[in-house]
N, C-alpha and C positions, 0 to 999 in steps of 0.2 A: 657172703656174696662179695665179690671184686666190687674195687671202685668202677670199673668199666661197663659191670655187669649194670650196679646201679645207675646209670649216668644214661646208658641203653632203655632201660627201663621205663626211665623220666622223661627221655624223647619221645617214646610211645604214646606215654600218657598225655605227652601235650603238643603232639607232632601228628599228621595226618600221614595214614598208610594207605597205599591201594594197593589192591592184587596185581597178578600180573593179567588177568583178565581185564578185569576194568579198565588196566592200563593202554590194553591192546584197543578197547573199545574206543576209548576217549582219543587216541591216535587219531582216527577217523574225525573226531570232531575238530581237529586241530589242535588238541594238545600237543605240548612236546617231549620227548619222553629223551633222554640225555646218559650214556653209560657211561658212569666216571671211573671204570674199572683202568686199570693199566694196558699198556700196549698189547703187550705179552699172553694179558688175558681175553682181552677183543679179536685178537688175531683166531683162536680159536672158535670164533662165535658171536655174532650180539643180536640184537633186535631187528627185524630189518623195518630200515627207513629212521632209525633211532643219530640221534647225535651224538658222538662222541668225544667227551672232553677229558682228558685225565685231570683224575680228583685233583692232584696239586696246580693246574693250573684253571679251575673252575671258574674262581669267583674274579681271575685276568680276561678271560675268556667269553660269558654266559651273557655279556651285554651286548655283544657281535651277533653271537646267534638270537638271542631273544630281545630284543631292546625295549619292548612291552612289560614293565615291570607285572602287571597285572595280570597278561598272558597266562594259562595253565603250564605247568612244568612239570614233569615227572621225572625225578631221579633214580638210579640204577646202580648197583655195585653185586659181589657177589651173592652174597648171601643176607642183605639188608641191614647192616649198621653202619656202614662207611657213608650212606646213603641218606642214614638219621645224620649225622654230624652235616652232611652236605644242606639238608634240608634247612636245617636251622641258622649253617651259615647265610645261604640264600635270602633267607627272612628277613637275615639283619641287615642284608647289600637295600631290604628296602621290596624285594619281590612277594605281594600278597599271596597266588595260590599256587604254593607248591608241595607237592609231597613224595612220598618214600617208597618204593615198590616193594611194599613186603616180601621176604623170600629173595629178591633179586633176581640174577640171570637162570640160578639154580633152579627155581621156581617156574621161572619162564619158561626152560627147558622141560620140565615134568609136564608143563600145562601141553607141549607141545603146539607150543606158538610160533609162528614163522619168526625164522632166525637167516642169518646168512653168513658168510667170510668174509669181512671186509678186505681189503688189500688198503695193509699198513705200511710205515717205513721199515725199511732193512735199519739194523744198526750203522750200515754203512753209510745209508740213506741221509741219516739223522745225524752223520758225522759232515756228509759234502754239504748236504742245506741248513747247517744248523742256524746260521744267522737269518735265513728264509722264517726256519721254525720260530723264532723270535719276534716278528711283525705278527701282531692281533688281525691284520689284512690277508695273511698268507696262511702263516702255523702250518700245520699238518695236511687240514681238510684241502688247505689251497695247494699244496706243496702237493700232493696228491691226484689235486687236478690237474696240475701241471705234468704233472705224468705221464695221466693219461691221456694227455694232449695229441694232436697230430696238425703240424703246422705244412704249408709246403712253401718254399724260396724260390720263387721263379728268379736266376740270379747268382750263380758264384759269382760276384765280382766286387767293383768298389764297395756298393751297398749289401750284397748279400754276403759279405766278411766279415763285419761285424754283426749283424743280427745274426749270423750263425750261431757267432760263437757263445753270444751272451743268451742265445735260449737254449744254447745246448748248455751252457752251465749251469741255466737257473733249472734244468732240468726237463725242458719240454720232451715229453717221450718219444716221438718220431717226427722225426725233421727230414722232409723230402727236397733235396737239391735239384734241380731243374734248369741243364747249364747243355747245350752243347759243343760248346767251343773247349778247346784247349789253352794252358798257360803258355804267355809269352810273357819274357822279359819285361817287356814295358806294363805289365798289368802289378808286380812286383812294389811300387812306386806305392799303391795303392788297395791292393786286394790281397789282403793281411792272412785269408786261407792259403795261401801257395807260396811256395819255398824254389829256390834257384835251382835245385835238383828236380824241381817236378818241369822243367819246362819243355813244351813238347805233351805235356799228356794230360786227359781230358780232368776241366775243373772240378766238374761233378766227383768223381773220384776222388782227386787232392781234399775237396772237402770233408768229405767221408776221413780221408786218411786223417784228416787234421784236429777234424770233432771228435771220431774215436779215441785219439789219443789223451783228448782233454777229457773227456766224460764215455768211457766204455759204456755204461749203464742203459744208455740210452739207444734208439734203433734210429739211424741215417739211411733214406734211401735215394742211392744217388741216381737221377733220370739223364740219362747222355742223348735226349732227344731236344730238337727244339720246339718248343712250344706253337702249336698252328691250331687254324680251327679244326681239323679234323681230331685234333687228339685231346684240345684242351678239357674238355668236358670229365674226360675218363680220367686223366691227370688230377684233376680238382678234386672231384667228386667225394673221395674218402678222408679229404682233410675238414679239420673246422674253421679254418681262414687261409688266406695267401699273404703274405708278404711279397709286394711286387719290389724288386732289386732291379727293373729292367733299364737296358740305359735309349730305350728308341719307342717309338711312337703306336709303331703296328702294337707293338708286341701290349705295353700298356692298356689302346682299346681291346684288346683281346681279350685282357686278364678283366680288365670291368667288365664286358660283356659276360663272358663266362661266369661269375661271380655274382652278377644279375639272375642269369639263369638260374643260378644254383642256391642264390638268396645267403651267400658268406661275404662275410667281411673284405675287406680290400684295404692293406696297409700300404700306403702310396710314399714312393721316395721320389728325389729327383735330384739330381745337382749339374751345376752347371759354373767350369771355372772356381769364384770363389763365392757361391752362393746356393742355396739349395731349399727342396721345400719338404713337408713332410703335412701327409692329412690321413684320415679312417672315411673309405668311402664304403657305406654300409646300408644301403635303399632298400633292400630286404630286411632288416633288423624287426624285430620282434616288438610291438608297441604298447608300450606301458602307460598309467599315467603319470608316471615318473621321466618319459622317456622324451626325447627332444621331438621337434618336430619332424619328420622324413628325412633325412640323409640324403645330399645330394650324391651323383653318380660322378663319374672321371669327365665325362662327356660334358658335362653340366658344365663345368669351371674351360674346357679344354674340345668345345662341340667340333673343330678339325684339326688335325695338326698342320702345322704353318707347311709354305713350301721348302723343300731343300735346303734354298740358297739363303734360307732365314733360320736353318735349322744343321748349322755344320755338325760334323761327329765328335764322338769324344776324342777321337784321335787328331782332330783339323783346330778344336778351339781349347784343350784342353782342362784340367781340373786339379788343382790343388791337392794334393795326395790323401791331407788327413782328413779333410771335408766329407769324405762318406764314411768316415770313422762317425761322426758327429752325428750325421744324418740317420745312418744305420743302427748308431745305438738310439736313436729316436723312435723309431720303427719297430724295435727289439720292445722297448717299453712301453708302446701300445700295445702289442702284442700280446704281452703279460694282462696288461690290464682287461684287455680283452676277455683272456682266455680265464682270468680269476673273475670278472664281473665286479671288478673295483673301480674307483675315481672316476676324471670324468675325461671319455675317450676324447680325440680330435675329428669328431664327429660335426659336419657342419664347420669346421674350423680348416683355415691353410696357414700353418707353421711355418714360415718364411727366414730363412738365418742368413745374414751376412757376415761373411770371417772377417772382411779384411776391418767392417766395423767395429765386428763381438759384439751381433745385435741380430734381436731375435723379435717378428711384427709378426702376430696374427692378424689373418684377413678372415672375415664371415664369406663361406662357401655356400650360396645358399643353390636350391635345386630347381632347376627350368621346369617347368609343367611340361612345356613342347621338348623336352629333349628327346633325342631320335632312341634312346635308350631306355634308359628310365622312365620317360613319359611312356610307355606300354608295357601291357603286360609280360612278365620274364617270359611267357611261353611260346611269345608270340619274337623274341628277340633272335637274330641270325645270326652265325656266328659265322664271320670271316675275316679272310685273312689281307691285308692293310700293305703299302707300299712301307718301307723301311723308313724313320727320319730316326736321327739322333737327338740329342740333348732337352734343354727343358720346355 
């Protein structure tokens, strides 16, 4: 008999095994059942509803997903000995009930057990995000979700240039642009998707052109509409949040309102000269008892916009070029956060930055009961369309 064979043997004898039955049962009860098989071999198949971690990065891993050392665990590999060795590592990290799914995937499959196709990385995948795959916050499972992600940019412009580009590279799967003006000259200063040869044709497009080029993998769909209430709703609808990029008033209550309706998040920018604000307006969000208290609305901080002559344009009072560089990669990284379910959003918070200081003041955003928005129900909220003002 091999050293292997005996050492296998030994596990057994003092290592706890379940079927793949039982395993499937005890799922139900909240166990967690974990396939540490390789990429390679999961892609073909695993458990469904099962976690997957590859064996070699298990015991970096297994505190993320379980942080209950006492929690039930079920481990997973082919054919059940990669599974013993997993098991007995787990013990020693200190985890009381874990065990071995006898037989493994092999077995699972005979029992004919529901199984499913996970959708893994490409090698390519696993080459462009490998620093992603790297953070215990992100890895795979997040990098994954990030994929399947669908964000929409109401925005090619100062702000929606850089959140473009940096969720097109962490990988967001479909990113809807939502622009219908054309580049000019003067937007160049500032609006880092578009190039001296695009000028004269529509932003939405330039973006497309820009993002494809950075990250092919992912789907851009560029909207050459402007955003109003007749059409926001259907605009919205199939994304899982908005990033608002807008630089004017109407357009802003528009995108909370609709966002209300629809109960998605709302990543707010704003700048103005050499100043600018960033918050998460999120009054639909889903309530935990981990969760803050309600989320106030846009309306809440901002219940009218000011008149005209208190409110010049971006073109009358101007803005500092790199400042929606700053802003927009602020907005990018809520974003994320968001769409991974990590840290702690700018929910209830207004992110306030001044360049010409290099200083950065949070304000507590908190939520009117009587706002003409949020105070009512999303079904009961109208959506219309708002006289133009510019800036902050």
């Amino acid at each position: 008999m091999s050293a292997k064979q005996k050492r296998l043997d030994e596990l057994r004898r003092t290592l706890t095994e379940i079927s793949p039955r039982a395993a499937f049962e005890a799922m139900d009860s909240g166990a967690v059942l974990v396939d540490i098989r390789e990429a390679d071999e999961v892609a073909q198949g695993s458990p469904r509803h099962a976690h997957r971690i590859v064996r070699g990065f298990l015991e970096l891993q297994i505190e993320d997903r379980v942080p209950d050392l006492g929690h039930p665990v079920m481990l997973m590999c082919a054919g059940g000995a990669r599974s013993l060795f997993a098991t007995r590592d787990l013990l020693d990290m200190g985890y009381s009930n874990v065990s071995s799914v006898a037989g493994g995937f092999t077995a699972w499959k005979a029992e004919e057990l529901p199984t499913e196709v996970p959708r893994t990385l490409s090698d390519a995948d696993r080459g462009r995000y490998s620093r992603h795959l790297l953070i215990p916050e992100v890895g795979e499972v997040g990098q994954l979700k990030l994929l399947e992600s669908k964000v929409l940019l109401v925005g090619a412009g100062g702000l929606g240039s850089p959140a473009a580009f940096y969720l097109a590279a962490a990988g967001v799967g479909t990113l809807g642009i939502v622009d219908d003006d054309v580049v000019e000259r003067s937007n160049l200063q500032r609006q880092i998707l578009h190039t001296d040869d695009r000028v004269g044709t529509s932003k939405a497009a330039s973006a497309q052109a820009t993002l494809s080029a950075l990250n092919p993998h992912i789907h851009i769909v560029p909207i050459t509409e402007r955003l109003t209430a007749s059409n926001a709703e259907a605009l919205l609808r199939d994304f899982d949040l908005v990033v608002d990029g807008s630089d004017n008033f109407a357009t802003r209550y528009l995108i909370n309102d609709v966002c209300l309706r629809l109960g998605k998040a709302n990543v707010h920018g704003s700048i103005f000269r050499f100043e600018g604000q960033v918050s998460v307006f999120w009054p639909g969000r889903p309530q935990t008892a981990e969760s803050e208290d309600r989320s106030p609305c846009y309306r809440c901080l901002f219940p009218e916009a000011p008149p005209p002559e208190l409110a010049p344009s971006c073109a009358e009072a101007g803005v500092l070029g790199v400042l929606p560089g700053v802003i927009g990669t602020l907005q990018a990284i809520e974003t994320i956060k968001l769409l991974l379910g990590i840290g702690r959003p700018l929910i209830g918070r207004l992110l306030v930055y001044d360049a010409l200081q290099q200083q950065f003041m949070e304000l507590a955003a908190q939520r009117n009961p009587q706002c003409p928005s949020c105070g009512r129900p999303a079904e009961e909220i109208r959506l219309h369309d708002q006289q133009n003002a510019c800036a902050v």
